[in-house]
N, C-alpha and C positions, 0 to 999 in steps of 0.2 A: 634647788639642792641637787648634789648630783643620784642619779640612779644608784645602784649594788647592783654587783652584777658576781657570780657565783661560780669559777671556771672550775671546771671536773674534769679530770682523764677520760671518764666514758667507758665502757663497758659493753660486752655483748652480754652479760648479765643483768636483765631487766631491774634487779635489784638496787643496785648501784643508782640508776635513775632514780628509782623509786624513793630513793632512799636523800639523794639532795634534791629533789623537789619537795620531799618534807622540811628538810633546812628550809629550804628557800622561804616556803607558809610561816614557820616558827621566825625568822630573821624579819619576815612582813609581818608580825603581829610584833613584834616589838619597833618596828619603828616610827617616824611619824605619819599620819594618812598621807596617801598622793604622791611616796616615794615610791618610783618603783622597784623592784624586788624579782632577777630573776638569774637562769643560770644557762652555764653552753658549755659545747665539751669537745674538745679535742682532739675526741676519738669515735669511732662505731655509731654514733646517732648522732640529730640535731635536736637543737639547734648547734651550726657550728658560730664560732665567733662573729664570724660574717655577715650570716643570716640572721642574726641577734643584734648587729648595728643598729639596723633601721629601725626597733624598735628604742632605743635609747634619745634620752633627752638630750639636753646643751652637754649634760656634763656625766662624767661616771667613775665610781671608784672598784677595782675588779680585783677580787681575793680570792686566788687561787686556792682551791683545796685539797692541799698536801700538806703533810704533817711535815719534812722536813725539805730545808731550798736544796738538798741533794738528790732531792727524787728525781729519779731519769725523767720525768716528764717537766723538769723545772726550767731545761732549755728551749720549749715550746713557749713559755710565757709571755716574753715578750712579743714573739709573733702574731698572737694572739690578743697582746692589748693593742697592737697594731690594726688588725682587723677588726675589733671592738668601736674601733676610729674612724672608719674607716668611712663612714657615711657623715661624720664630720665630729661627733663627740670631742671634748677633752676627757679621754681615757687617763686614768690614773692606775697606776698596777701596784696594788700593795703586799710586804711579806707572807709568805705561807704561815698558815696557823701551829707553825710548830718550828722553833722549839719555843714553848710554853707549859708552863709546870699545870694550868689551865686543866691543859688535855687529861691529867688525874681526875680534875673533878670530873670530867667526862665520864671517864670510866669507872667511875665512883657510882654516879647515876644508875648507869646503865646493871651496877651490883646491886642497886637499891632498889631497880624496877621488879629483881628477879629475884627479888625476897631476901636477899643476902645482906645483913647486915656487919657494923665492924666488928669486929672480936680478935683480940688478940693471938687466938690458937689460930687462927684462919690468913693462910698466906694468896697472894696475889699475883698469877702470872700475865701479864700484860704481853699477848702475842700478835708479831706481827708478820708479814708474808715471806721477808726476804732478806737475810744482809745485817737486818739490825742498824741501820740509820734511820727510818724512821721510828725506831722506838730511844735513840739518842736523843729527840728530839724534844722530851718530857725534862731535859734538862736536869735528869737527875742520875744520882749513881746508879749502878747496876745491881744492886738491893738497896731498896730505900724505906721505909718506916710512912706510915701516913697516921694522923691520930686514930686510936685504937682499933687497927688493924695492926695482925704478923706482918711478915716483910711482903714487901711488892716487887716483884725484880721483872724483870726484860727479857723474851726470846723470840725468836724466830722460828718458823718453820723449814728456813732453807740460807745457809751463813751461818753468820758470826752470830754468838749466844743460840748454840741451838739447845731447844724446846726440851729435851730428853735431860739435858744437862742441867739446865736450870731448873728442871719439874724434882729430878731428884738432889738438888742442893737445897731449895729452898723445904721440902718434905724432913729435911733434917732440924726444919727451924720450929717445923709450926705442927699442928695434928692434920689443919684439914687445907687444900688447895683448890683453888677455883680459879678458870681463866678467865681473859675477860680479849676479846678479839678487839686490835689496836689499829682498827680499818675506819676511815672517813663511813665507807656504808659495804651494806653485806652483799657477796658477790661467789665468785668461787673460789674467791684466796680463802673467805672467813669460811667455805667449807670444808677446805683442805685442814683449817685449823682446828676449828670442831672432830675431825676425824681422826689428827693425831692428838687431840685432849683425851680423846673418848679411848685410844688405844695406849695409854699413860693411867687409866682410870680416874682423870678430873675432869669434873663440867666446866664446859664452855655457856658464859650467860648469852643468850639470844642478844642479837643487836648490834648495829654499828652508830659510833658517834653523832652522825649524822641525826639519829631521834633523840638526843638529849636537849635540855634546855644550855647547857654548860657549853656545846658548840657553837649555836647560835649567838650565846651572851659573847663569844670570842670571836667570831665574823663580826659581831659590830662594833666589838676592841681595834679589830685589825681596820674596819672604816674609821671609825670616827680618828685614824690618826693621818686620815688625807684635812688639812685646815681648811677644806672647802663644806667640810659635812660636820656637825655636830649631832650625835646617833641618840 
């Protein structure tokens, strides 16, 4: 059966590493023994694609993790399942894990790990680093409702839907606000965004997607639709 194999942007932020080699553990414990289960990056560290060839089987299916196929790093991909081939693999490359309404329940987790449960009065800002296409990506409107929780809306810390605007629109909906950082894993963009939470007066919940079980359950969504692999 073929390999998973886990492409990251990379990061000079140890965290980000940190953070899909947790995936990776969590994606190998759910799948069958004797698959292998591993990840390479793009950018700033190894392994790069390359160097991660040689380690793979007859066959591989490779899931980019970017929340939307518009992220500036989405034209690297293919080159990348290139070099993944490179030592002779059949490389398969499949869609980035977003847009998928999925990505909520990520972020849903990630409110439940930090003690936060649903309630009505309690609204939801889902921040992301830049631009606001990756948080297009949840495929939903730009306030949306989740079973009982206030509204959940979308911002950015630099672009379209910015942070300020949405902290006080959706303050007009609910009593209490809490963000929730809309990053694969944590690095210095989710710092940046804890920083302007904390100068808006809402908490930001510790963590990026990447420690949930909800991203994992959606990396092996995104395998199991190469017809070579049954996850």
């Amino acid at each position: 059966m073929p390999d998973i194999v886990l492409i990251a942007p990379g990061s000079p932020d140890p965290r980000h590493s940190d953070g899909v080699e947790r995936l990776v553990d969590a994606v190998r414990d759910r799948v069958r023994s004797g698959r292998g289960v591993g990840a390479c990056y793009l950018g700033h560290h190894g392994p790069t694609p390359s160097e991660l060839s040689a380690e793979l089987g007859r066959a591989a299916v490779a899931i980019p993790l970017l929340l939307d196929p518009r992220d500036r790093h989405a034209s690297a991909l293919p080159g990348a399942a290139r070099e993944l081939a490179a030592a002779g693999a059949d490389v398969q490359l499949r869609p980035t894990l977003g847009p998928d309404p999925r990505l909520f329940d990520a972020c849903e987790e990630l409110l439940a790990a930090a003690g936060i449960v649903p309630d009505p009065a309690t609204a939801v800002v889902l921040v992301g680093p830049a631009g606001g296409r990756d948080l297009a990506s949840v495929e939903e409107p730009a306030t949306a409702h989740r079973l009982g929780w206030g509204p959940w809306a979308l911002a950015a810390v630099d672009g379209a839907e910015p942070l300020e605007a949405v902290v006080a629109h959706v303050r007009g909906l609910a009593d209490r606000v809490v963000g929730v950082s809309f990053v694969v894993s944590e690095d210095r963009d989710h710092d940046r965004m804890a920083a302007r939470c904390d100068a808006l007066d809402i908490p930001m919940v510790a963590g990026g997607l990447s420690q949930t079980g909800a991203l994992a359950d959606l990396v092996i969504a995104r395998a199991a639709q190469d017809a070579r692999l049954s996850a």
